[in-house]
C-alpha positions in Angstrom: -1.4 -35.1 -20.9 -4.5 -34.0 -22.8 -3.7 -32.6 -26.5 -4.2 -29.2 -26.0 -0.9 -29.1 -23.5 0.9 -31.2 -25.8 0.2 -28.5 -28.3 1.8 -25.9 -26.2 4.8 -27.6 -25.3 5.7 -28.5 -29.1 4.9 -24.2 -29.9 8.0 -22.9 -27.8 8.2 -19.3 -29.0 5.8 -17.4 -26.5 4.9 -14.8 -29.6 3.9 -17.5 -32.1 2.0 -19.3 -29.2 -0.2 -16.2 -28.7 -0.4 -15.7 -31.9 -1.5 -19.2 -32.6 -4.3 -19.4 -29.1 -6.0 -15.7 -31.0 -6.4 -17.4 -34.0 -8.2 -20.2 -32.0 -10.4 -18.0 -29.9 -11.4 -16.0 -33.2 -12.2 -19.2 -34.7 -13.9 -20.6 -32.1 -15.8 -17.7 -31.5 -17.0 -17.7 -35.0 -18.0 -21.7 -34.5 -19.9 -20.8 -31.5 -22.1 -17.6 -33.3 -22.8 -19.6 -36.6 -26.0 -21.4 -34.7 -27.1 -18.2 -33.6 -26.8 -16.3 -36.9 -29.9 -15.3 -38.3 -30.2 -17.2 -41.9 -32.9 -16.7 -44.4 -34.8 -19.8 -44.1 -34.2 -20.4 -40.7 -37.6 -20.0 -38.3 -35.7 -17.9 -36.2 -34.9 -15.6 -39.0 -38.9 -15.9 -40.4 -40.0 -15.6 -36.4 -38.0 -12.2 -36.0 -39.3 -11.1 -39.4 -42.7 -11.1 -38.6 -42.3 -9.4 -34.4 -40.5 -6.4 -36.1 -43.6 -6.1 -38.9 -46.5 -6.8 -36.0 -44.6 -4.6 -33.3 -47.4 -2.3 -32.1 -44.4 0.0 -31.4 -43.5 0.5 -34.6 -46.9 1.2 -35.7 -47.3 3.4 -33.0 -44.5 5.4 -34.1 -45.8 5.5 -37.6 -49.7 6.5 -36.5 -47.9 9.6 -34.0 -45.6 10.8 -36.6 -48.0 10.7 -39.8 -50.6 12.6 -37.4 -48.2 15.2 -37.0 -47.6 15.6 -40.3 -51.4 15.4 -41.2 -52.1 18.3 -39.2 -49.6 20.6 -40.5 -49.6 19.5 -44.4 -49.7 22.4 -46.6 -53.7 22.6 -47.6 -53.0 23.5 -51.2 -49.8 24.1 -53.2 -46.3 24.7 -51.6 -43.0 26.8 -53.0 -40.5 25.1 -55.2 -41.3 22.5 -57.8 -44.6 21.5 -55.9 -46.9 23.4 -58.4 -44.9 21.6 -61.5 -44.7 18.2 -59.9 -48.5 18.4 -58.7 -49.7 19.7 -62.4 -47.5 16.5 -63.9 -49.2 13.8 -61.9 -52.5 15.1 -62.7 -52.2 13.5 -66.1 -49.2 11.0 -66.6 -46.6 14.1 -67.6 -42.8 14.5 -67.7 -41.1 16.8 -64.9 -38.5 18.7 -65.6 -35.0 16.5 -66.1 -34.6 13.9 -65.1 -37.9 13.5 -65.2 -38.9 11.7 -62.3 -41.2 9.3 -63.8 -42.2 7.2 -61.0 -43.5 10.0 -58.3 -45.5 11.3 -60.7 -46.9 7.8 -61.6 -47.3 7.0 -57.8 -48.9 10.3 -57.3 -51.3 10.4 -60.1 -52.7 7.5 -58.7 -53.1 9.3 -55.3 -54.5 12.5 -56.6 -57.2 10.9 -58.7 -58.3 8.9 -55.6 -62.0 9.5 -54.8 -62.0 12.6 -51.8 -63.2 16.1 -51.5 -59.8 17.7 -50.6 -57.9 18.6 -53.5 -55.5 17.3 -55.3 -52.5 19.5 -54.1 -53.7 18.3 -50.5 -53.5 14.8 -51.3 -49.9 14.9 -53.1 -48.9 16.6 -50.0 -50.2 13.7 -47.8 -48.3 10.8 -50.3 -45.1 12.7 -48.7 -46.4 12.7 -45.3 -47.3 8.7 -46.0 -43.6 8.3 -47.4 -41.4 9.9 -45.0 -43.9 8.2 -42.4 -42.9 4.9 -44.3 -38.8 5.5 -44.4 -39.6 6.2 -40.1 -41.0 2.7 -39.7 -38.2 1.3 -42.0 -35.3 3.2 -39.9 -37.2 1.5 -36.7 -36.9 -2.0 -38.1 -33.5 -1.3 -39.4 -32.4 -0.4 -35.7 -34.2 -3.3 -34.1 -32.1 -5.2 -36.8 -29.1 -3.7 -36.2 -29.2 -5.1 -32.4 -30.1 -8.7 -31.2 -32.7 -10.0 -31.8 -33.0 -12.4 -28.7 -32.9 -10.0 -25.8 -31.7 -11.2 -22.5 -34.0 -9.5 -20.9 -37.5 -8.2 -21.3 -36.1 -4.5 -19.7 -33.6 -5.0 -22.6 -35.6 -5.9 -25.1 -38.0 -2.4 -24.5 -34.9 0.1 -23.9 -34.2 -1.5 -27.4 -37.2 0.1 -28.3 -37.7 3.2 -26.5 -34.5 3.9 -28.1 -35.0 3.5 -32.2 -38.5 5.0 -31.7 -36.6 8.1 -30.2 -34.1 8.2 -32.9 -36.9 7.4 -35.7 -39.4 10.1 -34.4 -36.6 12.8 -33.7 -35.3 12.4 -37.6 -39.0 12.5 -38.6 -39.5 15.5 -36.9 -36.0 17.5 -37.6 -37.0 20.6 -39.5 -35.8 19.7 -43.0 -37.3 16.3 -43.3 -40.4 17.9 -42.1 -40.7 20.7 -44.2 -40.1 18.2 -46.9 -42.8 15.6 -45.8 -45.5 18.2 -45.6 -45.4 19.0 -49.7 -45.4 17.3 -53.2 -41.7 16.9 -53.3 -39.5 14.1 -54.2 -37.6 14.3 -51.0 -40.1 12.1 -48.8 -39.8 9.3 -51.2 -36.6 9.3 -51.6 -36.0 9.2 -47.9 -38.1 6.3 -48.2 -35.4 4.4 -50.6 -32.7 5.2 -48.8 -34.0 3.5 -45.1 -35.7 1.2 -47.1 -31.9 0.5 -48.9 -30.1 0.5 -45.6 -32.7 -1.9 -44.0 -32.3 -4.1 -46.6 -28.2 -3.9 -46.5 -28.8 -4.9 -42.9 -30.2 -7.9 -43.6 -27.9 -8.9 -46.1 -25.0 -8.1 -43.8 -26.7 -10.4 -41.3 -27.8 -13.2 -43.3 -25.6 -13.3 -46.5 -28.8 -14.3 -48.4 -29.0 -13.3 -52.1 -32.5 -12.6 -51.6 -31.9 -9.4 -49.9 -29.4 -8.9 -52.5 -31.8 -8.9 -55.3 -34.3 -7.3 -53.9 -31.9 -4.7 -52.9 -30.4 -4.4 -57.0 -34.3 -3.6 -58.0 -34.6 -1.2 -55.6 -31.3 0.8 -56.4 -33.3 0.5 -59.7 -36.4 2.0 -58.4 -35.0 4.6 -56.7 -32.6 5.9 -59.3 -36.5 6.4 -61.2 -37.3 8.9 -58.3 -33.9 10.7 -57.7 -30.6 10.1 -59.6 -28.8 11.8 -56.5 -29.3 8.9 -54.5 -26.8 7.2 -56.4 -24.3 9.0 -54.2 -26.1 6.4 -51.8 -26.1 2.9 -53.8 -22.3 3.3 -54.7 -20.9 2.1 -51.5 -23.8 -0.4 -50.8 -23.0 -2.2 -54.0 -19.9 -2.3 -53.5 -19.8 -3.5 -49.9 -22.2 -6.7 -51.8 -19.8 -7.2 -54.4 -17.0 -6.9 -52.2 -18.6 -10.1 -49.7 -19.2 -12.1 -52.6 -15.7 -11.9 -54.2 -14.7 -15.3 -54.0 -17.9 -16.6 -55.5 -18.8 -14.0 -57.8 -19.2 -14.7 -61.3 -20.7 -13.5 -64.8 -24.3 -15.2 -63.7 -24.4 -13.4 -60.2 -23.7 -10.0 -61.8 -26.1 -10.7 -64.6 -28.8 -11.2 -62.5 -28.1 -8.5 -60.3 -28.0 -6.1 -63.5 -31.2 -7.7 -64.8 -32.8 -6.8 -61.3 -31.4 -3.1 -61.6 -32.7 -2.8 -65.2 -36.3 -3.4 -64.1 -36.1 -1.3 -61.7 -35.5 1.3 -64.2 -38.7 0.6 -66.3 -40.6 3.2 -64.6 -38.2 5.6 -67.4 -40.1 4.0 -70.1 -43.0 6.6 -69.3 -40.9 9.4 -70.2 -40.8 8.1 -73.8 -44.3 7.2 -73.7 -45.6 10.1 -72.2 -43.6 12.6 -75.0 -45.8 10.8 -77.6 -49.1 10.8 -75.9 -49.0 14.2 -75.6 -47.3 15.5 -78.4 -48.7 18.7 -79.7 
C-alpha cells in the first residue's frame, strides 16, 4: 500500500482529511508554478523584457496615437496655467506652489531645442510625447499582467489586439486628450503613474528589489512633478512593504528612503532658482 493511502487511512475525520488534501494541492500547485515564475535574472524574464520593448505593436500604438495628438496640438498657448508654465520653462523659473520643478526643467530643454515652431508649440508637443509614453507603458503593463508564454499564436495576438484597444481608447478619452495637447503637468504625470503601475507589476511578478528601487526613485520623481499623485504611491508602498514584512529591516527601508530622496533633488531648483533671479 503506497504512502499516500496509508496517509488517508491514519486521517479518519473526513473534514480534517479535506482540509489536509487542499493544503496539499495549494502547495503543490505553488511547487509546480515556481519554475515558470518569471525571476529577474532568469533568461526567460530578460527574453520577455526585451519582445514587450521591440513589439512593433506597441510602437505602432505609440506612432498612431502621438500622430493624433500631433495634428490637433494647440499651435500656440492654451487656457489654464499653460501661459505660466510655458513662460517658467523658458528660463529655469519657479511655478506657482508647489512649484513643479522638474516639468519646467524637462521642458526648458524642449523649448530651447533648435525648430522654427514656437515655443508654446513645442511644450504642447512634450505632453503629446508624455501621455504617448504612459500609452506604451499601460501596453506593456497589460502584456505583463497576462502570460507571457502564450499557448497559442491566436492567443498571443488577441493578447494584443486587446491592450492596444484599452491603451489607445484611454489615450483618446476626452480628458486625457485635452490634457496631452497643452503645456500641462497632467501628461507627465500620467506618465508616472503607468510608468509606477508597470513597475508594481513587475515587482508583484518577480519579487526583485530592483523593481523596488527603481520604483522608490520614481515615487521620488514624480512627487517633483505632482504632489497629488501621492494619493497614488500610498497604497503601492505599502503593498512592497507589506511583501517584505518578514525580511524587512532598518537597511531595506534605508535604502528605499535614500532612493526616494534622490528622486526629490529635482526641488533643489526651487532654491536655486529664487537666488538666480532675485531682484
Amino acid at each position: 500500500m503506497d504512502t499516500k493511502r496509508n496517509f488517508e487511512l491514519r486521517v479518519k475525520d473526513p473534514c480534517q482529511l479535506y482540509l489536509v488534501m487542499q493544503r496539499r494541492r495549494k502547495s503543490k500547485g505553488k511547487e509546480q508554478q515556481l519554475p515558470s515564475a518569471i525571476e529577474e535574472d532568469s533568461p526567460q524574464a530578460k527574453h520577455w523584457k526585451v519582445s514587450v520593448a521591440a513589439d512593433p505593436v506597441m510602437w505602432l500604438v505609440g506612432s498612431a496615437v502621438l500622430g493624433v495628438y500631433s495634428q490637433t496640438i494647440y499651435p500656440s498657448i492654451a487656457g489654464g496655467d499653460s501661459g505660466e508654465l510655458v513662460a517658467e520653462s523658458c528660463h529655469l523659473g519657479v511655478s506657482h506652489p508647489p512649484g513643479y520643478p522638474l516639468f519646467n526643467m524637462l521642458n526648458y530643454l524642449v523649448v530651447n531645442m533648435p525648430g522654427a515652431q514656437t515655443k508654446a508649440w513645442k511644450a504642447n508637443l512634450f505632453s503629446a510625447v508624455c501621455d504617448t509614453i504612459c500609452c506604451m507603458f499601460m501596453y506593456a503593463t497589460i502584456l505583463t499582467w497576462t502570460s507571457p508564454a502564450s499557448s497559442s499564436t491566436a492567443s498571443a495576438w488577441l493578447t494584443k489586439v486587446a491592450a492596444a484597444t484599452a491603451s489607445i481608447t484611454f489615450a483618446l478619452s476626452p480628458l486625457i486628450w485635452t490634457y496631452a495637447i497643452s503645456a500641462e503637468v497632467f501628461a507627465l504625470n500620467n506618465l508616472f503613474a503607468a510608468w509606477l503601475l508597470f513597475l508594481l507589476l513587475s515587482y508583484a511578478q518577480s519579487g526583485s528589489v530592483y523593481y523596488a528601487n527603481l520604483g522608490a526613485f520614481v515615487c521620488g520623481l514624480a512627487m517633483c512633478n505632482q504632489h497629488t499623485i501621492v494619493l497614488f504611491e500610498i497604497p503601492i508602498v505599502l503593498y512592497v512593504l507589506w511583501t517584505q514584512r518578514r525580511s524587512l529591516g532598518m537597511k531595506t527601508l534605508s535604502t528605499y528612503a535614500l532612493y526616494f530622496v534622490v528622486g526629490l533633488l529635482p526641488y533643489v531648483h526651487c532654491a536655486t532658482s529664487h537666488h538666480r533671479h532675485r531682484l
